[in-house]
C-alpha positions in Angstrom: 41.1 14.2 24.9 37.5 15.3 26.3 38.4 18.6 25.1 38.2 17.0 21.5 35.6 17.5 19.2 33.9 15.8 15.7 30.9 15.8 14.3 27.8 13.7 14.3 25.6 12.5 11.5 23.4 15.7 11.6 26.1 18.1 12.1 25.9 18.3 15.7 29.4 18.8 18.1 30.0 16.0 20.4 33.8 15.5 22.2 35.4 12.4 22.1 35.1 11.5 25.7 32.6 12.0 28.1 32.9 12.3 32.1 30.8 12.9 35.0 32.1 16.5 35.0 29.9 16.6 31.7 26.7 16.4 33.8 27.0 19.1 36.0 24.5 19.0 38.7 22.4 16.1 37.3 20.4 15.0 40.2 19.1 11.4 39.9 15.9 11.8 41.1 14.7 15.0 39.9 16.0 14.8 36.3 16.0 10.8 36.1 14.1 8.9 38.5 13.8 4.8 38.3 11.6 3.5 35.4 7.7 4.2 35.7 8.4 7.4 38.2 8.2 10.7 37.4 9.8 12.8 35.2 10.1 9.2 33.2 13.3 9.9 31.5 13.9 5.7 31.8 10.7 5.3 30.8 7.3 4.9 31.8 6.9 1.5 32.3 8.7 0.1 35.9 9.5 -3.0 34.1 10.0 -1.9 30.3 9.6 -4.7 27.9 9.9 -7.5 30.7 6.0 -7.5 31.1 4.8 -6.2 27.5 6.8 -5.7 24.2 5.8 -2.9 22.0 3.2 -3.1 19.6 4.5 -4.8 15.9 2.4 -2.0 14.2 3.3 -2.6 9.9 1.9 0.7 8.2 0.0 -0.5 5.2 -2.6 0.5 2.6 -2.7 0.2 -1.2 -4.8 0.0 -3.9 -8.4 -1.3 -3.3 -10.4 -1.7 0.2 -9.7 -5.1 -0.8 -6.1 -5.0 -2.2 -5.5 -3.7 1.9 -7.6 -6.2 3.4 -5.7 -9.0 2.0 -2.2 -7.9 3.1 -3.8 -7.0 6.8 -4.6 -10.9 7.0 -0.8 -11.7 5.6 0.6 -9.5 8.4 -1.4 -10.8 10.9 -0.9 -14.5 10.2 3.0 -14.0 10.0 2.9 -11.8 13.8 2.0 -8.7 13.3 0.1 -7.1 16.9 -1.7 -4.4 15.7 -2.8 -2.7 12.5 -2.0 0.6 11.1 -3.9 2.3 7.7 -2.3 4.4 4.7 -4.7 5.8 3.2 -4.1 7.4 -0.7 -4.0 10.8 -1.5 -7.3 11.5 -2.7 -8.8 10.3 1.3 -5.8 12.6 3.2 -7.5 15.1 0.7 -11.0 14.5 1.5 -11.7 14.0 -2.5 -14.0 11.0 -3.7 -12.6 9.1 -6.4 -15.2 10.6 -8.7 -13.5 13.9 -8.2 -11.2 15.8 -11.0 -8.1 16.5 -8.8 -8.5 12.4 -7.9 -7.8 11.3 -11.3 -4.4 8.9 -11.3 -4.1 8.9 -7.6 -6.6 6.4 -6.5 -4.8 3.7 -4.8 -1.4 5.1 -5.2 0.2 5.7 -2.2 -2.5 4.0 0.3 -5.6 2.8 0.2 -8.7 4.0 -1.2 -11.2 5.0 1.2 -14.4 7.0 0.3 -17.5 5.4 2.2 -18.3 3.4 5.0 -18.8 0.7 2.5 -15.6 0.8 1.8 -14.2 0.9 5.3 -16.8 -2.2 5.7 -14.4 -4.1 2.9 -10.9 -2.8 4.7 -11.7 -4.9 7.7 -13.7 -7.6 6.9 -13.3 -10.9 8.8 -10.9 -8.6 11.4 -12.5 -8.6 14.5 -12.0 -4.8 15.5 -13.2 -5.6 18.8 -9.5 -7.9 19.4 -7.0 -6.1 17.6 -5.5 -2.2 17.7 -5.7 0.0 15.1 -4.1 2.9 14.0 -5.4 5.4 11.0 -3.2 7.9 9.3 -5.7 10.7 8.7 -5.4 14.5 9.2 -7.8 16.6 7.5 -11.1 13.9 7.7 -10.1 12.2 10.8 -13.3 12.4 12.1 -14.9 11.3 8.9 -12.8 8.4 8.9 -12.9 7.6 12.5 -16.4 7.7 12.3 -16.6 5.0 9.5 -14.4 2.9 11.7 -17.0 3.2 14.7 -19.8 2.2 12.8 -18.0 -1.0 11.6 -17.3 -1.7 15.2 -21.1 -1.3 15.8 -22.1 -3.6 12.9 -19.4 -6.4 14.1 -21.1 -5.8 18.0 -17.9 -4.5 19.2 -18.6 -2.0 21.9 -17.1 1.3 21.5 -15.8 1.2 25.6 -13.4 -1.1 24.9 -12.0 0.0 21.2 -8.6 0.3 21.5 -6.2 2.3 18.9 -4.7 5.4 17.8 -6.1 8.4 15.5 -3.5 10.8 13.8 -5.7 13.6 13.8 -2.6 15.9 14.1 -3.4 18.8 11.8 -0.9 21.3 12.8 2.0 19.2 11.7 0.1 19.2 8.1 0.9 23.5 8.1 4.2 22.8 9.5 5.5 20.1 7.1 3.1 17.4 5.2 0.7 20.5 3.9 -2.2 17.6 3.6 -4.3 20.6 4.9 -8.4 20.9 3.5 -9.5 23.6 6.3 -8.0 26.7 7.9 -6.3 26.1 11.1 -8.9 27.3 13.7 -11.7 25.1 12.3 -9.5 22.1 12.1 -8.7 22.6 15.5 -12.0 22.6 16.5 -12.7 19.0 14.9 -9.7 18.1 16.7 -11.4 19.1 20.1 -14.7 17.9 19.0 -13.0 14.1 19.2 -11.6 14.6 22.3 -14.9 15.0 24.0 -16.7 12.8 22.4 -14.2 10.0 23.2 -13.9 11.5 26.6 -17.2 10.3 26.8 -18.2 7.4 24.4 -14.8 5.9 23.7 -12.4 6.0 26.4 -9.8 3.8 25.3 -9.1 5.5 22.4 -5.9 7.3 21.5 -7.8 10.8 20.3 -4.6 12.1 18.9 -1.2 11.1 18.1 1.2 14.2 17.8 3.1 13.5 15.0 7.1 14.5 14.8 7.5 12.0 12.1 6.5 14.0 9.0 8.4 17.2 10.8 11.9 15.2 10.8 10.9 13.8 7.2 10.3 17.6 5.9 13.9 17.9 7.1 14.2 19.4 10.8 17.1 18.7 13.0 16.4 16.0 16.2 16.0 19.5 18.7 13.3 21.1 16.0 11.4 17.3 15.7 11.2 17.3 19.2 10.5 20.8 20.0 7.7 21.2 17.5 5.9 18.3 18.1 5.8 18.6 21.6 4.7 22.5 21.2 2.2 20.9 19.0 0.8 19.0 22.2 0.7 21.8 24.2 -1.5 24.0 21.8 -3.6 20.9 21.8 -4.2 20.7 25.5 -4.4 23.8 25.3 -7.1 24.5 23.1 -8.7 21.3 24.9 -9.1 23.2 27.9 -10.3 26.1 26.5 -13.5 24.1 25.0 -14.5 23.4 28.5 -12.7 19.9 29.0 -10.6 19.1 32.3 -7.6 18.2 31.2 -7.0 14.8 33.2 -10.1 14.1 31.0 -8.3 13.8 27.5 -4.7 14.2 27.8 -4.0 10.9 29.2 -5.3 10.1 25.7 -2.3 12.0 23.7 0.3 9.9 22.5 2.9 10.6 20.0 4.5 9.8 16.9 8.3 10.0 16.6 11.2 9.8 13.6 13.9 7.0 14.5 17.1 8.2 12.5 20.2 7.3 11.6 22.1 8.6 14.2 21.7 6.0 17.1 22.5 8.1 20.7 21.3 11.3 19.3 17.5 9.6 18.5 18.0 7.7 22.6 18.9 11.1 23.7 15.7 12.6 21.7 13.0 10.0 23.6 14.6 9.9 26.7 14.0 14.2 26.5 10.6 14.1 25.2 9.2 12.1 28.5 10.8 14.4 30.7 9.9 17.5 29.2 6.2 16.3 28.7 5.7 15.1 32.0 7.0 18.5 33.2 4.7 20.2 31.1 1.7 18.6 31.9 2.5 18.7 35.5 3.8 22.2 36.1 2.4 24.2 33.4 -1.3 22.4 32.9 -1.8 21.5 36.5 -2.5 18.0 35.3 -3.3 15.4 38.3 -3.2 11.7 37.0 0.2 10.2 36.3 -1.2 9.2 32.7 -1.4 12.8 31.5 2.2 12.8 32.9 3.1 9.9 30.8 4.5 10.7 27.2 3.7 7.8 25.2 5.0 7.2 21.3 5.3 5.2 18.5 7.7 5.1 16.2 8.7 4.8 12.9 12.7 4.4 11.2 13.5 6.9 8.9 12.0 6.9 4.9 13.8 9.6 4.4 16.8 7.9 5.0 15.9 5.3 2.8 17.7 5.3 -0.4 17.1 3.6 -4.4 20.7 2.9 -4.3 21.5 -0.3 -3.3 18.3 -0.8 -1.5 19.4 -4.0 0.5 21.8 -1.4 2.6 18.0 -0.2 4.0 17.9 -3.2 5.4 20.8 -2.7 7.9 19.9 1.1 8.4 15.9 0.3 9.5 17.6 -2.3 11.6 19.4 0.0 13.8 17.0 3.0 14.0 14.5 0.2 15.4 16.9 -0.7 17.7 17.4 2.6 18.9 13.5 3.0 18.6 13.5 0.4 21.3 16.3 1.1 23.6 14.5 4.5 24.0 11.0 2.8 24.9 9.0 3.2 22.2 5.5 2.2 22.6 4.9 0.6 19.1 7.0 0.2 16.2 6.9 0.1 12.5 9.7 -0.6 10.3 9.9 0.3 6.8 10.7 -2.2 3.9 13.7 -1.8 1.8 11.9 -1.3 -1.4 10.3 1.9 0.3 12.5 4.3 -2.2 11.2 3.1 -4.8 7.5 1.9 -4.4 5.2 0.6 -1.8 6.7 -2.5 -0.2 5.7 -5.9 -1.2 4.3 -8.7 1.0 7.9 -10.2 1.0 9.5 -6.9 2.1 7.0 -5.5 4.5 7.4 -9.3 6.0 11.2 -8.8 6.4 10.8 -5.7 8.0 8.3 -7.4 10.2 10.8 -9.8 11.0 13.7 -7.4 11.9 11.5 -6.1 15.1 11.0 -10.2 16.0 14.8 -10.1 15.8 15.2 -7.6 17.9 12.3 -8.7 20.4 13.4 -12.1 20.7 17.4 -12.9 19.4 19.0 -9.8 20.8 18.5 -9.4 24.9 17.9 -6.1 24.6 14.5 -6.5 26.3 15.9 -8.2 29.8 16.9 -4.6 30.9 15.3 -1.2 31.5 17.1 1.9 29.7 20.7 0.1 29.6 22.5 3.0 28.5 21.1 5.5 31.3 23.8 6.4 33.3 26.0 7.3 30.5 28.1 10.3 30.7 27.7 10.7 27.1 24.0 9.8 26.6 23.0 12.1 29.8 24.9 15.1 28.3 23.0 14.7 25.3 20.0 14.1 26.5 20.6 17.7 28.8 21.7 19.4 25.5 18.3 18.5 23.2 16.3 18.8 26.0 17.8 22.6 26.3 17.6 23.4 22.5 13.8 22.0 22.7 12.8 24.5 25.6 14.4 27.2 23.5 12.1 26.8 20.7 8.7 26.1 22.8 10.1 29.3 24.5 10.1 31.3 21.4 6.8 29.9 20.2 5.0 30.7 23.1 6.1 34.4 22.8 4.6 34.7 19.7 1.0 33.8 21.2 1.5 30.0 20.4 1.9 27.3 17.6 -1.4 28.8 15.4 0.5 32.1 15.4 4.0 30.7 14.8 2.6 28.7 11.6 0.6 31.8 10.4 3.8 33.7 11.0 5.9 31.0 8.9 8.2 30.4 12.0 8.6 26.2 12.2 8.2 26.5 8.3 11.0 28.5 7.7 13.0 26.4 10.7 12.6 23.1 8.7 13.3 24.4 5.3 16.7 26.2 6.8 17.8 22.9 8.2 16.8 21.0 5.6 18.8 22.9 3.1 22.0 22.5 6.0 21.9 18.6 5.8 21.6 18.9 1.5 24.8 21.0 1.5 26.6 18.6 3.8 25.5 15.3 1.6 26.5 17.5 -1.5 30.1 18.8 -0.3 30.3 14.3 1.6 30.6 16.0 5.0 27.6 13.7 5.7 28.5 10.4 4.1 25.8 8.4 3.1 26.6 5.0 2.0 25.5 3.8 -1.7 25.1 7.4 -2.7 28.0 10.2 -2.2 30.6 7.3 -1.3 30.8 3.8 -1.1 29.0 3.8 -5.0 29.3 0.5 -7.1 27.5 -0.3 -10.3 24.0 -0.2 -10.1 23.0 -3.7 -9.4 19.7 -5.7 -11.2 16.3 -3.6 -10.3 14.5 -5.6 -7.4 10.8 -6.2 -7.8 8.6 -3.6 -6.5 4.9 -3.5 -6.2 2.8 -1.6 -8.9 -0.4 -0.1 -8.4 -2.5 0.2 -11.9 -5.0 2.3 -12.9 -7.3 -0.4 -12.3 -8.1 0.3 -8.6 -8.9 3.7 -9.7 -11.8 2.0 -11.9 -12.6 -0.8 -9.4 -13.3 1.9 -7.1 -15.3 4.5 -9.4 -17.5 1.9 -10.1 -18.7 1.0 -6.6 -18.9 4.5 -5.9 -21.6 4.9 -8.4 -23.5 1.8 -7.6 -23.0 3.1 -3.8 -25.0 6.6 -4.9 -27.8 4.6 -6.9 -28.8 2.3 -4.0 -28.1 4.4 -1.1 -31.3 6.9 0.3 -30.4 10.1 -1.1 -33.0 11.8 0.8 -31.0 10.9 3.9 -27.6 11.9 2.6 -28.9 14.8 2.1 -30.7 15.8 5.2 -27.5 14.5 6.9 -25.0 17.3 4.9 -27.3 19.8 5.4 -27.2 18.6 9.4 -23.5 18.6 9.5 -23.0 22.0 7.9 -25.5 23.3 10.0 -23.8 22.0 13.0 -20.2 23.3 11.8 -22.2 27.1 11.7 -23.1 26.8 15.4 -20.8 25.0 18.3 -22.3 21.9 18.0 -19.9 19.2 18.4 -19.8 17.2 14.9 -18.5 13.6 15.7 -22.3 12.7 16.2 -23.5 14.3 12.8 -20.4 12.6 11.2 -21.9 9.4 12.4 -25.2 9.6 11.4 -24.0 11.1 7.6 -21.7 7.9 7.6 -24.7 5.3 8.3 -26.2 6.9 5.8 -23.7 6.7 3.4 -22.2 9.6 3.0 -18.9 9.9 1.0 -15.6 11.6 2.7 -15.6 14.0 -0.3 -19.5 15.0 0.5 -18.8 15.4 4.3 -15.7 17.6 3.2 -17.4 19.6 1.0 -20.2 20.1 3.6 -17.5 21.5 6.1 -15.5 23.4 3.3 -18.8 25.4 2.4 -19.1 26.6 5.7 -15.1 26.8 6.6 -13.7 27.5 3.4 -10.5 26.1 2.1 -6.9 26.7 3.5 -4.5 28.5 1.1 -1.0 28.7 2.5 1.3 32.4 2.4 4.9 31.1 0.6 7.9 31.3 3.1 11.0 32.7 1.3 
């Protein structure tokens, strides 16, 4: 019967049965080890969820600084434990909302963020100094962060104790999301640029969060999701230590952003890998000392692209598992996505039932009470082996070509994603990949629910402060500022500290942008056939 063998969700081989001659030479403490101990395959935590649960992080952003603002205070009051901000297109782009290519997008799919006035708005009457953040932002994550640092500074909250989590992932933007402004070695540098300043001014910061999210959403397998991101974290330590940091300084600020998909042991089998290959890493090849820059940490989120327009209520019961398999693998934080996600942003009501489905979870379900319950399992061990292996094989080839720079510039994880991709479309065309609503399983399409609509009024709400902004602001000292941070981005100067003083004086994320893209120059991407 062992011999036996079907396939999973993606496509993978598994046999029917599982038995200890399937691990091979397994040895519990070098490839296992309790809870909290090294190479954390349990987990890093000694107790799990028994002391702390993970963070209830909603994702949210729409519309208006103010629009945002209102829903934060919703998600709050009904339980929410940290924050987490979706910004719109024209922001990822570093455009102001005056700007041509802005023009319908304002608002859209986040919120609109252009000056620290506006950033003022997004969090007013939320005490940043008390709750956690986290900011979706690539390209003008330092803009961005800066704004959020000079809020803190108005509201008296010291920047020592700020706690929360900046994207700032740009290499997964060439590999997948392609929310790119400069080319990669420049962006790279900003990246490196916040690690020492936080290294130095705000240590409890999350500098980075290495995002294999927006990989597994381009369309990668669970082996590519986990391989790339986690190559993507060594070319950031990497190019960390090469701009003179020690790398027990920053790395124990690295965390990381993972997919939870549809197929439940595969995803366990993905986290349970990614700690032990990270710790590994950090340990063997960076010489790392401190058990935090052993320690992979992550949030997660359940799979949008699994989401579907068809009978959108089934979302419900698929978000519900791949948070439960977000948990059982020891995710750090959590967001859930709403079952109107297919077809617009989610409403108060749905974002709140997909708040609730992680308080089901946390409190109905028991799965809390014990450590990594399925460790131990033939089958979940073998699996785990098998990513992990297929994982190494990729870092291995990417390091070969020089690292994860040259394998974008080369097309390599481009041309990875797309070929996979195109593997799981064939198998949902020909129903070798079932999914429910869509290829089988289909009823008449039921009444439309209600989804949320952004108008084009945001878009105007927010062009209009923007020019009251630039008529009362000192344009003198915007201007001195740009030439500042333009100067700085010439030399080797680090630029979080021009940022700031641009964004006291007002100066837009388009304007900081441009400063940078006049020096830098805009990234253009070679096709991949």
């Amino acid at each position: 019967m062992s011999g036996v063998t079907v396939s999973t969700l993606p496509g993978r081989r598994v046999r029917v049965l599982y038995t200890p001659e399937d691990l091979g030479t397994l040895d519990y403490e070098r490839d296992l080890g309790d809870p909290g101990e090294f190479p954390y395959t349990r987990g890093i935590h000694p107790a799990g969820y028994r002391g702390k649960l993970w963070t209830m992080r909603q994702f949210a952003g729409f519309g208006t600084p103010e629009d945002t603002n209102q829903r934060y205070r919703q998600l709050l009051q009904a339980g929410g434990t940290g924050l987490s901000v979706a910004f719109d297109l024209p922001t990822l782009m570093g455009r102001d909302p005056d700007h041509a290519l802005s023009l319908g997008e304002v608002g859209k799919c986040g919120v609109s963020v252009a000056s620290l006035a506006d950033m003022e708005t997004l969090f007013d009457g939320i005490d940043l100094g008390a709750i956690t953040t986290s900011m979706t932002i690539n390209s003008p994550a330092a803009m961005i962060f800066a704004m959020y640092l000079v809020v803190a500074e108005q509201q008296g909250a010291s920047w020592r104790t700020l706690s929360g989590t900046l994207q700032n992932d740009i290499l997964k933007e060439f590999i997948a999301q392609k929310e790119f402004i400069f080319p990669p070695r420049p962006s790279m540098r900003l990246v490196t640029d916040i690690f020492a300043f936080c290294a130095r001014e705000v240590p409890k910061w999350n500098t980075i969060s290495v995002s294999g999210y927006h990989i597994r959403e381009a369309g990668s397998s669970a082996a590519q999701e986990l391989a790339f991101t986690l190559r993507d974290g060594i070319e950031y330590v990497q190019y960390g230590i090469d701009a003179g940091l020690a790398v027990d300084d920053f790395a124990p600020r690295i965390s990381f952003f993972f997919n939870s998909h549809s197929d439940f042991f595969e995803e366990l089998a993905k986290f349970r890998a990614a700690r032990r290959i990270w710790a590994r890493v950090m340990r063997d090849r960076f010489g790392a000392r401190h058990p935090r820059s052993w320690q992979l940490r992550f949030h997660a989120q359940t799979a949008g692209v699994s989401l579907t327009a068809q009978q959108p209520y089934n979302n419900v019961v698929r978000t519900a598992l791949q948070a439960l398999a977000a948990v059982l693998g020891g995710t750090q934080s959590l967001h859930t996505n709403s079952l109107d996600e297919a077809l617009a942003l989610p409403t108060a009501e749905a974002a709140t039932l997909a708040l609730r489905t992680q308080q089901v979870i946390a409190y109905e379900t028991g799965v809390t009470d014990v450590v990594d319950p399925f460790g131990g399992s033939y089958y979940l061990e073998t699996l785990t082996n098998e990513i992990e292996a297929e994982a190494l094989a990729y870092i291995g080839t990417i390091d070969r070509m020089g690292g994860m720079v040259e394998a974008i510039e080369r097309g390599y994880p481009q041309k990875e994603i797309a070929d996979s991709a195109y593997r799981t479309q064939q198998a949902i065309e020909t129903r070798e990949q079932v999914i429910v609503g869509v290829n089988d399983f289909v009823s008449p399409e039921a009444e439309p629910i209600r989804i949320l609509y952004v108008d084009e009024s945001a878009g105007q709400q927010q062009l209009a402060k923007l020019e009251a902004l630039k008529r009362r602001r000192d344009g003198v000292r915007v201007g001195r500022a740009l030439e500042a941070l333009a100067a700085g981005a010439r030399g080797a100067a680090n630029t979080m500290p021009l940022l700031l003083e641009a964004v006291r004086a007002y100066a837009t994320v388009g304007e900081m942008c441009d400063a940078l893209r006049q020096v830098w120059g805009e990234y253009e991407e070679t096709p991949i056939m």
